[in-house]
C-alpha positions in Angstrom: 108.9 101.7 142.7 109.9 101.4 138.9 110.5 98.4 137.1 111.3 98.1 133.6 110.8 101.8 133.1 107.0 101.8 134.7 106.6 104.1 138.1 103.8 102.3 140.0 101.4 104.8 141.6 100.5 103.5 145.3 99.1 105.4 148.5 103.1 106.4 149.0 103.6 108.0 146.2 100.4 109.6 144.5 97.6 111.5 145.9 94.6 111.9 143.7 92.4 115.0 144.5 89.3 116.7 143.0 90.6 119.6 140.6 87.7 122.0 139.4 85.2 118.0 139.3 88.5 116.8 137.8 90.4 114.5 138.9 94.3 115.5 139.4 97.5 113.9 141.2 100.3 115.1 143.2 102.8 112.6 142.8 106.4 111.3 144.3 108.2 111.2 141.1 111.2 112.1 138.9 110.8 114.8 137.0 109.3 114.5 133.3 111.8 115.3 130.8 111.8 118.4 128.5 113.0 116.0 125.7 112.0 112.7 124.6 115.5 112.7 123.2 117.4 114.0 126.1 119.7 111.9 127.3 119.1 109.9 129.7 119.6 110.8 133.6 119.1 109.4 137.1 116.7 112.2 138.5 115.5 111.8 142.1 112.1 111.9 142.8 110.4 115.1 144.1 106.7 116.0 145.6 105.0 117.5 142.1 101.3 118.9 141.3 101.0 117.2 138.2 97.3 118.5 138.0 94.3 117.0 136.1 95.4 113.5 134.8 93.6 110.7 132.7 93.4 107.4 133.6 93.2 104.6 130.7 92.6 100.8 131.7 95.0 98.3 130.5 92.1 95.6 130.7 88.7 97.7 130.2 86.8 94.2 130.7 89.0 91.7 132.0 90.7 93.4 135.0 89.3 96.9 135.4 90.3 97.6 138.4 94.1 96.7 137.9 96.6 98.0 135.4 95.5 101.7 135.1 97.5 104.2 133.0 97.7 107.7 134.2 98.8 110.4 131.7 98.3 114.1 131.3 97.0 116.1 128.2 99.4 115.1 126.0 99.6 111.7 126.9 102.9 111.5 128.7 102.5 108.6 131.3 103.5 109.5 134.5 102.5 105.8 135.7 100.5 103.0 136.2 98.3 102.2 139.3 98.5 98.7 139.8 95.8 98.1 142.0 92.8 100.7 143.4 92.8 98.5 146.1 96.3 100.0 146.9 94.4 103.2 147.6 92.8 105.1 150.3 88.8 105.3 150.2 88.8 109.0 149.3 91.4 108.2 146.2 89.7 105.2 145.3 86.0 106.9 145.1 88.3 109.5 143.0 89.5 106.8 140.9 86.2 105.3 140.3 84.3 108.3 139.6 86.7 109.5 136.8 86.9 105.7 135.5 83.1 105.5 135.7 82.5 108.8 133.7 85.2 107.6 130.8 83.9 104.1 130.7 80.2 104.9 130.8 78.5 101.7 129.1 75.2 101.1 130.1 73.8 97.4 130.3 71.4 96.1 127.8 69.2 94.2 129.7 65.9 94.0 127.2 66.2 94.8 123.5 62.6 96.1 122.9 63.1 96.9 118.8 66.0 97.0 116.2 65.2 98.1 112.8 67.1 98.2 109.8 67.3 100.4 107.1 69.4 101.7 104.1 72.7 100.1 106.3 71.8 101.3 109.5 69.7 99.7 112.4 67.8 101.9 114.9 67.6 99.9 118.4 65.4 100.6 121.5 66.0 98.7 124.3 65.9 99.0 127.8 69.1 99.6 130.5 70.3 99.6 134.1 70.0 103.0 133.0 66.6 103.7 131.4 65.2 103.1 128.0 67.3 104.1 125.5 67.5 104.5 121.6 70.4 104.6 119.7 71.6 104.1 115.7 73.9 101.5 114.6 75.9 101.9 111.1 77.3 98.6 109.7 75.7 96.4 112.6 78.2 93.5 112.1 80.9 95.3 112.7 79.3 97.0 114.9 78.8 94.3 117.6 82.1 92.2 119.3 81.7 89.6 121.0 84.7 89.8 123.8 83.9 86.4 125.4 81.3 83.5 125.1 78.5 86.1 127.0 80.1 89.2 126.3 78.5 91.8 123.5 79.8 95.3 123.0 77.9 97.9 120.8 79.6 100.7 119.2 76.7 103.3 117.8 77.2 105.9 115.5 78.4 108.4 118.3 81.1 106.1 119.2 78.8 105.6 122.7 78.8 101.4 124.0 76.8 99.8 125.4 77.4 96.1 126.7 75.1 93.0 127.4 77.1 91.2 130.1 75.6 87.9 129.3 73.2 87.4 126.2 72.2 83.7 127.4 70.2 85.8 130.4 68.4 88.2 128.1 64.6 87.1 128.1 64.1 84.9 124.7 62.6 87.8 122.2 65.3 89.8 123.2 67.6 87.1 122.2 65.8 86.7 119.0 66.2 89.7 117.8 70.3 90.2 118.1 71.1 86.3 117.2 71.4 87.2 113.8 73.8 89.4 114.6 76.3 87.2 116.7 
């Protein structure tokens, strides 16, 4: 169904499959224009191999699961999946596992050091993950807080890493990033 120039991807129209530990879509769907100035034309919907896609979440922290862009290469959006839940098992898990490797942000859940030095700060702290160690540049703009709880980390490889709720960390864990809040 489109709506305000948005094709909704569903279990109707769009089958995700595994292309080459990729994920790729055969879609119900008019065909993508040559032009982005062509003029435009009611095309009917046909059965296409769109092969690999990207997905890109509207609302990374918010609403993850809903509102889910799907472009190709070049980022020409062939739609928006409004719901995984609209989706088989098999997609879904599909869905997931390419969201999961794009979105990859491990959880701090003990911050064992963080040193500073000439403008950067070295952490190590422990994840759901492991024990990790990463270098932050300009740590105050480095950490966002996206809700009362809420900390992101951006390190110098543009990697994340999140602390879903800083009032649960243990107290000398806390100590150590409350200057940075």
């Amino acid at each position: 169904m489109e709506i305000s120039g948005i094709t909704y991807l569903n279990e109707e129209n769009a089958k995700f499959y595994d292309k080459d530990g990729f994920l790729a879509l055969k879609a119900f769907i008019p065909p993508k224009s040559e032009y982005d100035l062509e003029e435009e034309t009611v095309k009917e919907p046909e059965w296409q191999d769109l092969g690999r896609v990207f997905l890109h979440r509207a609302f990374p922290f918010n609403n993850p699961d809903k509102y889910i862009s799907v472009v190709d290469i070049s980022g020409y959006e062939y739609g928006m999946i409004k719901d995984i839940a609209e989706f088989s098992e098999e997609s879904r898990n599909l869905i997931m596992k390419s969201l999961d490797r794009k979105y990859f942000m491990p959880n701090i859940e003990k911050i064992i050091s963080i040193k500073e030095q000439f403008g950067f700060s070295f952490w190590k702290v422990q994840t759901d993950r492991g024990e990790a160690e990463f270098t932050v540049k300009d740590t105050y703009k480095s950490i966002v807080k996206l809700s009362e709880n809420l900390v992101v980390i951006l390190d110098s490889n543009d990697s994340r890493y999140m602390i879903k709720d800083i009032y649960t960390l243990e107290p000398s864990s806390y100590k150590k990033i409350e200057l940075y809040l």
